[in-house]
C-alpha positions as CSV (number, residue, x, y, z in Angstrom):
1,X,224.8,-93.0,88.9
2,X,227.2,-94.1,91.8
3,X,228.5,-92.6,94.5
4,X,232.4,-92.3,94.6
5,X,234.2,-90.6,97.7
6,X,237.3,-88.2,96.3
7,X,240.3,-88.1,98.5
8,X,242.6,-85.2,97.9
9,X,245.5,-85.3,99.8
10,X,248.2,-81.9,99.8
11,X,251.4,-81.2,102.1
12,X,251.4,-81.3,105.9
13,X,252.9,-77.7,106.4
14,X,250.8,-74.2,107.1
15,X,251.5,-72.9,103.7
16,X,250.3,-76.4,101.5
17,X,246.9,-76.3,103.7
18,X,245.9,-72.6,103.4
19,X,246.7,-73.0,99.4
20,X,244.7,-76.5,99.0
21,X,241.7,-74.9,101.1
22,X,242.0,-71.6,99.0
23,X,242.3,-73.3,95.8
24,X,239.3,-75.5,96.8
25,X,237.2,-72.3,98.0
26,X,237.9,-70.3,94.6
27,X,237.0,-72.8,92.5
28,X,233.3,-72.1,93.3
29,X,232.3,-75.5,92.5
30,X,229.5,-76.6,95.3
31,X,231.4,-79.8,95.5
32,X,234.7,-78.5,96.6
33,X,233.4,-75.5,98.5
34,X,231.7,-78.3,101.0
35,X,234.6,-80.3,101.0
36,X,235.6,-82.0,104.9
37,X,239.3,-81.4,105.8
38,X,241.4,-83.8,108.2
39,X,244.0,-81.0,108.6
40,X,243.0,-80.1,112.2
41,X,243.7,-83.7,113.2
42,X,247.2,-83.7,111.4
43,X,245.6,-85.9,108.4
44,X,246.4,-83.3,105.2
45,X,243.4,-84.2,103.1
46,X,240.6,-83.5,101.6
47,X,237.5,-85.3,101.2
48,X,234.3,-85.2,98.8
49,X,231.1,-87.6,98.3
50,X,229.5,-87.5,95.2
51,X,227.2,-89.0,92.6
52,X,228.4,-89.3,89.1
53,X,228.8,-91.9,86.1
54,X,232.1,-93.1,86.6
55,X,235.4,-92.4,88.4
56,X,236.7,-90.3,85.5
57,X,233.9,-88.0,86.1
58,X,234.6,-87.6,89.7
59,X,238.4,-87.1,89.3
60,X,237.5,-83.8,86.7
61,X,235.9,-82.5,89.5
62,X,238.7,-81.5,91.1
63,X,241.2,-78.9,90.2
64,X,243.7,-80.1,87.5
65,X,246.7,-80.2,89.9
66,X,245.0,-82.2,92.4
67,X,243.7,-84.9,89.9
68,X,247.2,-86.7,90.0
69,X,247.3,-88.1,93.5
70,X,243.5,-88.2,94.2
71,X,241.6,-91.4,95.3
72,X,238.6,-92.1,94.1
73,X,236.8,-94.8,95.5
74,X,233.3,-96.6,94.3
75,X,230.8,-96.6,97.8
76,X,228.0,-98.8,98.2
77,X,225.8,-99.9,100.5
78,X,224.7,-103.2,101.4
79,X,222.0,-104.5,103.1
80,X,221.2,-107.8,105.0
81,X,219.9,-109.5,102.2
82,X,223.2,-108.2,100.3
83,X,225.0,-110.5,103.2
84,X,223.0,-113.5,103.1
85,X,223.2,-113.9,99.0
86,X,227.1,-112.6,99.2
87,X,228.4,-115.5,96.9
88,X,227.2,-113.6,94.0
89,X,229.9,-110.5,95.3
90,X,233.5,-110.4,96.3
91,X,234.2,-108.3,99.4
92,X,237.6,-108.7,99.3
């Protein structure tokens, strides 16, 4: 497995933030219910960690009308030894 973070991003007014977090809530996946929300600090999104097979799998996490303009994004971790042998990655 491999651990994606899911950025969900919705509209910037009152109205789009209550419906995102309500929509999130209702779901009652454990995923979206412990979601972390920029909103208080004028960034309208959403985000989610999670450990699944593939970025498919973390997009159908999410509500069908947030799957369109979500990021996913592959994390990993690297170590020092990870830095000292990094011709066999690309960073960039």
């Amino acid at each position: 497995m491999s651990k994606y973070l899911i950025e969900v991003p919705h509209g910037a007014n009152k109205k789009a933030c209550e419906q995102a977090i309500q929509i999130f809530l209702q779901t009652g996946s454990h995923f979206l219910t412990h979601a972390d929300w920029g909103c208080l600090d004028g960034e309208h999104k959403a985000w989610i960690i999670v450990e699944v097979s593939n970025k498919e799998e973390a997009r159908f996490i999410l509500p069908s009308a947030f799957r369109p303009t979500a990021k996913i994004t592959q994390l990993t971790t690297f170590t020092a030894k990870d830095i000292v042998e990094a011709d066999t990655f690309h960073l960039g």
